[in-house]
C-alpha positions in Angstrom: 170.7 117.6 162.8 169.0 114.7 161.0 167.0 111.8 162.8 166.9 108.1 162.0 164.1 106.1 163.8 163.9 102.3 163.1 162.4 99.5 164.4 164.6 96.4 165.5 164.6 93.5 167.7 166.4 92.4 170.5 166.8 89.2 171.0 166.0 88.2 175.2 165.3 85.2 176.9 161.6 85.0 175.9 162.1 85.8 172.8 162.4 88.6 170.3 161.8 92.4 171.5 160.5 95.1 169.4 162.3 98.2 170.0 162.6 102.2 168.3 166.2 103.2 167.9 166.8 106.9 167.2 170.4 107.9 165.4 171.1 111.4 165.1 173.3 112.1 161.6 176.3 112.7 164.2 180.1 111.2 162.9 181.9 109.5 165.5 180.9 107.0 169.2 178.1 109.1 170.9 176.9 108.5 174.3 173.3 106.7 174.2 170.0 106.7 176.5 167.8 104.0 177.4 164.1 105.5 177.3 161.7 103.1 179.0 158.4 103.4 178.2 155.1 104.7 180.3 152.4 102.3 181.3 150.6 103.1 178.0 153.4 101.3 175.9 156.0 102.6 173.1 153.3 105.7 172.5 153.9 108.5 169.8 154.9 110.9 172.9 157.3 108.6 174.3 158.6 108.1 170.4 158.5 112.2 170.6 161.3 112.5 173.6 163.5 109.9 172.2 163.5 112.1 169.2 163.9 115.3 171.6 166.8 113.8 173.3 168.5 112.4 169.9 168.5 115.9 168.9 171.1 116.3 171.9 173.4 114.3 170.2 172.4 110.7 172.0 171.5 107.7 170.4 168.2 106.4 172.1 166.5 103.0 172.2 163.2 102.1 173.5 162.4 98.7 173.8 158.3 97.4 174.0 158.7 95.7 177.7 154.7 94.7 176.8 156.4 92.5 174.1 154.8 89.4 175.2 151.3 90.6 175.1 151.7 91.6 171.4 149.6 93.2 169.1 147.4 94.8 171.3 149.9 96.2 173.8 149.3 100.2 173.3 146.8 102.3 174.8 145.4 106.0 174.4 145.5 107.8 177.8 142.1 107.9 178.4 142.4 104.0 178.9 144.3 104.4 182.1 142.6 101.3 183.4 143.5 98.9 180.8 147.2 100.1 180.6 147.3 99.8 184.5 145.9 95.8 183.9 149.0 95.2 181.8 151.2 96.8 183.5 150.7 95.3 186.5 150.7 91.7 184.4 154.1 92.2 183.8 157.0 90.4 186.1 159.3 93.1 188.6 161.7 90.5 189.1 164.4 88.8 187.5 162.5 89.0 183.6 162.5 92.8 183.3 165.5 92.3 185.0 167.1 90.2 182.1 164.5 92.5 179.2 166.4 95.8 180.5 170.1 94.2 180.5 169.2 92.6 177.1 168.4 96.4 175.5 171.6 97.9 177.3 173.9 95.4 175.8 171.9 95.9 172.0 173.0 99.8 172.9 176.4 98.7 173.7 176.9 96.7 170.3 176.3 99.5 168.3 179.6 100.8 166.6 178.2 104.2 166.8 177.7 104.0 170.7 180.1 104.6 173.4 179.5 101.6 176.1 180.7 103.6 178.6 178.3 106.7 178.2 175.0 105.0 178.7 172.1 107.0 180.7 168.4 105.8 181.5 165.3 107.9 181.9 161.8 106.8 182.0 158.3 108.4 182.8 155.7 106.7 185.0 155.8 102.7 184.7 159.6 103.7 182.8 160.3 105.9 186.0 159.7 103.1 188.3 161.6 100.7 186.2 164.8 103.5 185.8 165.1 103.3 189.3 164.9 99.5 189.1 167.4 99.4 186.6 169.6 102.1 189.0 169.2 99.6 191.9 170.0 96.2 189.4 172.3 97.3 186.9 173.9 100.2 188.4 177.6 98.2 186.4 176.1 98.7 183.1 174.5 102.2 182.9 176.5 105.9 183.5 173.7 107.7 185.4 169.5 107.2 185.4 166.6 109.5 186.1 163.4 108.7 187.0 160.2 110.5 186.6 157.9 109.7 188.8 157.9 106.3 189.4 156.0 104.8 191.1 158.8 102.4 193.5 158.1 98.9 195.5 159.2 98.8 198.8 162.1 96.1 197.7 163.8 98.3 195.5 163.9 101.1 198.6 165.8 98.5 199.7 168.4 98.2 197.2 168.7 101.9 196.8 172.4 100.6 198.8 173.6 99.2 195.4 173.2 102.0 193.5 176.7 103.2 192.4 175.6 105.6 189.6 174.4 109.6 189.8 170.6 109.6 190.3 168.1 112.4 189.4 164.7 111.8 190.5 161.9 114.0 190.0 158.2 114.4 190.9 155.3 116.0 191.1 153.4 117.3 194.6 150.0 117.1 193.5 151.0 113.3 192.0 147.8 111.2 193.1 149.7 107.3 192.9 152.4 108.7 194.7 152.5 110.4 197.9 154.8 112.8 199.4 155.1 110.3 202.4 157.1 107.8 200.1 158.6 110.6 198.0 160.4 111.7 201.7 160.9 108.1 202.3 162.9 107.5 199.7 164.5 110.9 199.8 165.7 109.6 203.1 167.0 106.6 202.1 169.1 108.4 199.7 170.3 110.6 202.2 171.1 107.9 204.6 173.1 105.8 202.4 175.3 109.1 201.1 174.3 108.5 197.7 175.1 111.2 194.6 171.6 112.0 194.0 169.0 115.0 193.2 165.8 114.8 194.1 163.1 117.9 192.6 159.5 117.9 193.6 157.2 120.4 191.4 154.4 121.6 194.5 151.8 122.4 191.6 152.6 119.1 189.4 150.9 115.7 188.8 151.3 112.4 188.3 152.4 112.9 184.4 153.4 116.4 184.2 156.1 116.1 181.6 153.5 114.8 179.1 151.9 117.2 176.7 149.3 114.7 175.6 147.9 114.3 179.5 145.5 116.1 181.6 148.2 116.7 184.3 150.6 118.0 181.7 152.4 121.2 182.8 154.3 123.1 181.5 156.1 124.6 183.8 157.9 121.8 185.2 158.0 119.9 182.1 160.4 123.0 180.5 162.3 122.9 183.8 162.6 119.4 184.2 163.6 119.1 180.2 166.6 121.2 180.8 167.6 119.3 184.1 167.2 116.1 182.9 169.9 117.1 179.7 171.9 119.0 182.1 172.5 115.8 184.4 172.9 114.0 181.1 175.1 116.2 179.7 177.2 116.5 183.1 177.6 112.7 183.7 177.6 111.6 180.1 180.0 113.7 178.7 183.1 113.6 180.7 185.5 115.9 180.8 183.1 118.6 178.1 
């Protein structure tokens, strides 16, 4: 299968939004993914997956949530501190709120995408904000899952108006969360009867699905791989 990947923009409320779009060569409406970045920006790795996941038959968008604090918005990951600065510069409320909607409805416009089939999935700063976007925008999406995101107490919250399947996975060994708040929000899950999965890798860190990290491993990135397009493939292609 042959890949496309172009930049575009998407127009917001702050202004104009840089994002990657990945087509496969695939005839006919395809289901699509929403693949928010990691706290080190639109990276190469995170370009990588979206490529990965195309290759699935989605079409995948990533949009540069740093977009305000362009040029110098991307960082290596061995400058954890400076990408933890920025990412903690950024809003959690109703901007990323109205950034996020703004890149599902460019997804939606496309004539190639079926509005209906839309997933999200997102890796450290994009885990947290996948399970935001779960708890926000649960109308507009199909089904998210986060990897390990890190989650503010609010949106433990507002787990009650999530009304989409969830798959949530992290690692044991994960340093910025702790298995405390991983059972909490297990719990809340639970309580509220929601149709979610939760998978913790014992051996895995914060990061594990990246190759390019010092916590990458292997193991649970190949599992995790095939249960993230599993649940994809499950709620995203009804009826198949």
């Amino acid at each position: 299968m042959k890949i496309a990947q172009t930049e575009v923009l998407i127009s917001t409320l702050s202004g104009q939004m840089p994002a990657v779009l990945i087509t496969p060569d695939q005839p006919g409406r395809k289901p699509a993914v929403l693949l928010l970045m990691e706290a080190f920006g639109v990276t190469t790795h995170i370009q990588n997956v979206a490529v990965r996941i195309a290759h699935q038959g989605y079409e995948v968008l990533i949009p540069d949530l740093y977009y305000r604090e362009l040029p110098n918005n991307k960082f290596g990951y061995d400058e954890l501190e400076q990408a933890m600065a920025m990412m903690w510069r950024l809003d959690f409320g109703q901007p990323l709120e109205d950034d996020i909607r703004a890149a599902l409805m460019y997804l939606k416009s496309l004539p190639n995408v079926d509005a209906d089939r839309i997933g999200v999935t997102g890796f450290c700063l994009g885990g947290g904000l996948t399970f935001f976007t779960a708890c926000k925008l649960s109308n507009q999406i199909a089904a998210a899952a986060p990897f390990y995101g890190m989650v503010l107490d609010e949106w433990i919250e507002a787990v009650e108006d999530i009304t989409v399947p969830v798959y949530l996975f992290f690692g044991g060994q994960d340093i910025f969360i702790s298995r405390d708040r991983i059972q909490q929000i297990n719990t809340r899950f639970q309580g509220l009867g929601k149709d979610y999965h939760l998978k913790v890798y014992p051996d895995a860190g914060h990061g594990f699905f990246c190759d390019e990290r010092s916590d990458y491993n292997r193991t649970a990135a190949e599992d995790a791989w095939q249960e993230l397009i599993g649940f994809f493939k499950q709620h995203l292609h009804p009826g198949k």
